[in-house]
TORKOL-4160 file (C-alpha; in steps of 0.2 Angstrom, whole numbers, padded with zeros to 4 digits, m for minus):
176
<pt num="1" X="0678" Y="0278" Z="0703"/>
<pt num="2" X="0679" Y="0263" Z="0716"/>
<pt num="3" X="0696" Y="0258" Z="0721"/>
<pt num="4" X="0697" Y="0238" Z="0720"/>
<pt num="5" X="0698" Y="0239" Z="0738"/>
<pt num="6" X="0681" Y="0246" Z="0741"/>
<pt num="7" X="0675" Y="0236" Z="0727"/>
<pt num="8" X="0681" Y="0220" Z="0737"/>
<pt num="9" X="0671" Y="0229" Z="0751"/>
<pt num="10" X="0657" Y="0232" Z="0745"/>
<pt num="11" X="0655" Y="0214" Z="0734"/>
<pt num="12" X="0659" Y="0204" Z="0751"/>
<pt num="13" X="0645" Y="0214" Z="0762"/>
<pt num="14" X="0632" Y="0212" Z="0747"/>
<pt num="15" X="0637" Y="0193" Z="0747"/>
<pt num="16" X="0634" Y="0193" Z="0765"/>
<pt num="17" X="0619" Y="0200" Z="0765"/>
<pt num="18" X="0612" Y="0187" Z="0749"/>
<pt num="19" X="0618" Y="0175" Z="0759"/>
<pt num="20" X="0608" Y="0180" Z="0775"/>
<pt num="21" X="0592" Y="0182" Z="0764"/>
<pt num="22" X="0593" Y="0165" Z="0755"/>
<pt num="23" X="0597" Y="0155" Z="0774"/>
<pt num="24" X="0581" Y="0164" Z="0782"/>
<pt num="25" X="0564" Y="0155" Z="0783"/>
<pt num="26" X="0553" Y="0161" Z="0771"/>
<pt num="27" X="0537" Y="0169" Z="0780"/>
<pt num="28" X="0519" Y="0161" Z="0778"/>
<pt num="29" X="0503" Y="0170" Z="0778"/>
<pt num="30" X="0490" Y="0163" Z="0783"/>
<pt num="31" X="0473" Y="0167" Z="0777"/>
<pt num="32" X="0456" Y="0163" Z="0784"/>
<pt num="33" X="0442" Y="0164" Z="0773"/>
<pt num="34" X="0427" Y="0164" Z="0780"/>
<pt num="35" X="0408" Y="0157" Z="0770"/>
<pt num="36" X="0391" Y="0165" Z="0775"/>
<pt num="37" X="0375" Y="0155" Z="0766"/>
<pt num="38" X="0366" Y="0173" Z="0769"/>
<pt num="39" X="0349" Y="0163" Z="0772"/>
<pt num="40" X="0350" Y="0172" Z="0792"/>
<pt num="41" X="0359" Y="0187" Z="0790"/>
<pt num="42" X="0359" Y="0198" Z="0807"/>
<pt num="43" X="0357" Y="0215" Z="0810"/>
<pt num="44" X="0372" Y="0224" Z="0816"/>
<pt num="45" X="0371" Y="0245" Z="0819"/>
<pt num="46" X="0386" Y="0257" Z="0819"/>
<pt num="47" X="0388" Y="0265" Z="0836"/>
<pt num="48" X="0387" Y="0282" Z="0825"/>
<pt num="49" X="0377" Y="0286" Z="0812"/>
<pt num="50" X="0383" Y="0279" Z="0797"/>
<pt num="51" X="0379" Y="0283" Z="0778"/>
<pt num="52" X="0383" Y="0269" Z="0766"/>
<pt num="53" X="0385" Y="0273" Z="0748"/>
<pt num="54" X="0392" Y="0264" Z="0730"/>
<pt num="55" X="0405" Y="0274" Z="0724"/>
<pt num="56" X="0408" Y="0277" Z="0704"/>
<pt num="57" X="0421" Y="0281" Z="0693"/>
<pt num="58" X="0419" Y="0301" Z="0698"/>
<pt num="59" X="0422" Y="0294" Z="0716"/>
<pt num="60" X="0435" Y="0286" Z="0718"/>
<pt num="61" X="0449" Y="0299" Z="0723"/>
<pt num="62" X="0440" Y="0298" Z="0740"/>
<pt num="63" X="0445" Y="0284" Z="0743"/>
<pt num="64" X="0463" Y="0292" Z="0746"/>
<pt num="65" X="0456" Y="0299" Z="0763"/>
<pt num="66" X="0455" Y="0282" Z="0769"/>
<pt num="67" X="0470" Y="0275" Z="0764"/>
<pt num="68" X="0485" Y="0279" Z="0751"/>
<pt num="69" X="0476" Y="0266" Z="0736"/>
<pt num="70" X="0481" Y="0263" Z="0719"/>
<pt num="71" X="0469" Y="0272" Z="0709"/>
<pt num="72" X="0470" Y="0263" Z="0693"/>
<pt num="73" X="0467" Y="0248" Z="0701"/>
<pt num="74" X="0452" Y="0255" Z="0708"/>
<pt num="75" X="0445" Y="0259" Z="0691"/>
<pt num="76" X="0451" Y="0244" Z="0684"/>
<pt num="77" X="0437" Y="0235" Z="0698"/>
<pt num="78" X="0425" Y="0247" Z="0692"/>
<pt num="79" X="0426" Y="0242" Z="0675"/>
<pt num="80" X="0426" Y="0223" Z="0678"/>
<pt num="81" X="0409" Y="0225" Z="0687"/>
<pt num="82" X="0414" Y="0227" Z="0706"/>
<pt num="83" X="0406" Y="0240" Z="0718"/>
<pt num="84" X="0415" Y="0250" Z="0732"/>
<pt num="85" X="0403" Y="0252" Z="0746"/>
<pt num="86" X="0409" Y="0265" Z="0757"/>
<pt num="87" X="0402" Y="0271" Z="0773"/>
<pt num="88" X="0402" Y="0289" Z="0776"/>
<pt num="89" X="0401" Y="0301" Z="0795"/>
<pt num="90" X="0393" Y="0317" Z="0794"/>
<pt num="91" X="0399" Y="0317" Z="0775"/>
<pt num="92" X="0415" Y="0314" Z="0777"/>
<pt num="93" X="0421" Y="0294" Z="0770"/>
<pt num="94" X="0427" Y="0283" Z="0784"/>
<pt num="95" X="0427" Y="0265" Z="0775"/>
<pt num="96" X="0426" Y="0258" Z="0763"/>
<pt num="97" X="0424" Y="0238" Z="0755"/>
<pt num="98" X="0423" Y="0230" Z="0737"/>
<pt num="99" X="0412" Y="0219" Z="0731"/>
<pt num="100" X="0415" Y="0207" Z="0716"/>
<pt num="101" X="0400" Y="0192" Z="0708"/>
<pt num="102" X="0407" Y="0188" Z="0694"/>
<pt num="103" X="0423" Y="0181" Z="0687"/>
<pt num="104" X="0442" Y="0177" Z="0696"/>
<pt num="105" X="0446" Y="0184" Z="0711"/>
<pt num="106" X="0465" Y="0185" Z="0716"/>
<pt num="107" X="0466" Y="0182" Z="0735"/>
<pt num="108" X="0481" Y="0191" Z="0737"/>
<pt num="109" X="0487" Y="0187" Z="0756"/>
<pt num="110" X="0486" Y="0168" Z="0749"/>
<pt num="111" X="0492" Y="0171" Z="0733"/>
<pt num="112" X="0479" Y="0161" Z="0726"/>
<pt num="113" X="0464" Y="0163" Z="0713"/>
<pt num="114" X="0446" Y="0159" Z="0714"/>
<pt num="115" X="0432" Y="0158" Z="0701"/>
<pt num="116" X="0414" Y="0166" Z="0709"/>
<pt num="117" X="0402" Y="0153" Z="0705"/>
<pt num="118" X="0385" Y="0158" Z="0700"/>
<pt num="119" X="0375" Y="0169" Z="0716"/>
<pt num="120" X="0392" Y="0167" Z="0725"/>
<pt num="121" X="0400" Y="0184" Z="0731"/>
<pt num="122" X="0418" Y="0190" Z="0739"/>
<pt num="123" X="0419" Y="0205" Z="0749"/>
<pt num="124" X="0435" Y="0209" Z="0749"/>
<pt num="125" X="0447" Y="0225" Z="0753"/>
<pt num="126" X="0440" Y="0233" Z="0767"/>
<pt num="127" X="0448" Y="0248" Z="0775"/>
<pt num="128" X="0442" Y="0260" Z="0790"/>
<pt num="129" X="0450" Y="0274" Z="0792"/>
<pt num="130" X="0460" Y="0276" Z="0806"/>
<pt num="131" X="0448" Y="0291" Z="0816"/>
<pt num="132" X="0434" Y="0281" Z="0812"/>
<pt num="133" X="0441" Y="0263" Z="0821"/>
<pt num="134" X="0429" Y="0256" Z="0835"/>
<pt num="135" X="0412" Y="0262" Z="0826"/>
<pt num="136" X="0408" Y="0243" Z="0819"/>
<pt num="137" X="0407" Y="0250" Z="0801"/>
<pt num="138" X="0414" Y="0236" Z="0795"/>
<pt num="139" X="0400" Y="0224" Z="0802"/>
<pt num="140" X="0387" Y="0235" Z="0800"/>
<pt num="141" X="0393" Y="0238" Z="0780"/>
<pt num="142" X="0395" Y="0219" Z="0780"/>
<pt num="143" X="0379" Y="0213" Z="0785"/>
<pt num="144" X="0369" Y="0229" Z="0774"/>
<pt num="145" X="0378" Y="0222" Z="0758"/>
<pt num="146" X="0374" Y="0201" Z="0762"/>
<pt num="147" X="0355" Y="0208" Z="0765"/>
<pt num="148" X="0357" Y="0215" Z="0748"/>
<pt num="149" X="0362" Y="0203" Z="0740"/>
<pt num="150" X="0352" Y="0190" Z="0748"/>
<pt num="151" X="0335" Y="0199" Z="0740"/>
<pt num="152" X="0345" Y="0198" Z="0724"/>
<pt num="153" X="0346" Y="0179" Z="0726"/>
<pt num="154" X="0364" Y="0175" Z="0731"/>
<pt num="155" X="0366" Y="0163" Z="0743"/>
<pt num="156" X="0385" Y="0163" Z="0747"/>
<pt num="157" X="0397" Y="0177" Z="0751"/>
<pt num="158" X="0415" Y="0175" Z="0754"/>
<pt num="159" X="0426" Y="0184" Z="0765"/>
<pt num="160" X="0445" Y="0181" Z="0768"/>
<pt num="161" X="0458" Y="0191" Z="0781"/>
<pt num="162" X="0476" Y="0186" Z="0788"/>
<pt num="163" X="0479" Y="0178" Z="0803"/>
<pt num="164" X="0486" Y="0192" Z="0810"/>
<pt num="165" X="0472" Y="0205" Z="0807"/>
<pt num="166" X="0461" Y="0203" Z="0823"/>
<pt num="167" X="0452" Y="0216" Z="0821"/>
<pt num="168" X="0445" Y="0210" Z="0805"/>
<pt num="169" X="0443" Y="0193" Z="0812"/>
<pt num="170" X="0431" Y="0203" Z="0825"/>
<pt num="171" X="0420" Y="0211" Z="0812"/>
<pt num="172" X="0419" Y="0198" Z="0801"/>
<pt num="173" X="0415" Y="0187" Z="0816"/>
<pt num="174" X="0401" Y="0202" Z="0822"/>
<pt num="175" X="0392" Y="0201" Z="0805"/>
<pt num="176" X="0388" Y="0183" Z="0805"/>
């Protein structure tokens, strides 16, 4: 049981801290987003031999090796109609990116939505894994999936990234 003296303690340091919080700026993200028309998309290579795949439901764990994701989310993209592409290295996954055509997307570093307009894409969270950083994957993945879906007939893809992400500023910039 607290003594009113730790109480008093323990109420003036949390007070101090609410305080502090509510006087600080608040920190802005900024998001570039980035519009390919896909009518010249380039040819980028990985400098290793890379194997790009769709993932499905049975999948999905995998990507877990790439990075610590919420899994039912991941279904929950599966079930709406988007497609992980991953890229694998001698069989063992090293990337991995969604790809959405149809509805709302949430661009979550801006906190804002945005409704795909008819052969509009987004290619959105995109991961490498850490042992596989360097190897242009993310380019190479990039312009594979814009080729793909400009023989389907879509003629805008959007990509987004913070401000602070140069690296994949760099491969956006890389794929075109």
């Amino acid at each position: 049981m607290y003594s009113w003296r730790k109480l008093a303690y323990h109420s003036r340091r949390n007070f101090k801290t609410l305080r502090r919080v509510a006087t600080q700026r608040p920190r802005i993200e900024v998001t570039y987003n980035y519009r390919h028309d896909m009518r010249a998309v380039p040819t980028v290579d990985a400098l290793v031999d890379c194997e790009l795949k769709i993932l499905g439901m049975d999948d999905m764990p995998l990507l877990l090796e790439v990075w610590n994701v919420p899994l039912d989310k991941m279904y929950q993209r599966l079930r709406r109609g988007d497609k992980c592409y991953s890229g694998f290295i001698q069989g063992r996954i090293a990337h991995y990116q969604w790809v959405q055509t149809t509805g709302r997307h949430h661009i979550q570093p801006a906190g804002r939505h945005m409704i795909l307009k008819p052969n509009h894409l987004v290619i959105y969270h995109v991961r490498v894994a850490d042992w596989a950083r360097g190897q242009h994957l993310y380019p190479y993945a990039n312009t594979v999936i814009l080729r793909e879906f400009a023989q389907r007939g879509y003629t805008t893809a959007w990509v987004y990234t913070t401000a602070s992400n140069l690296a994949s500023q760099k491969g956006i910039e890389r794929a075109g």
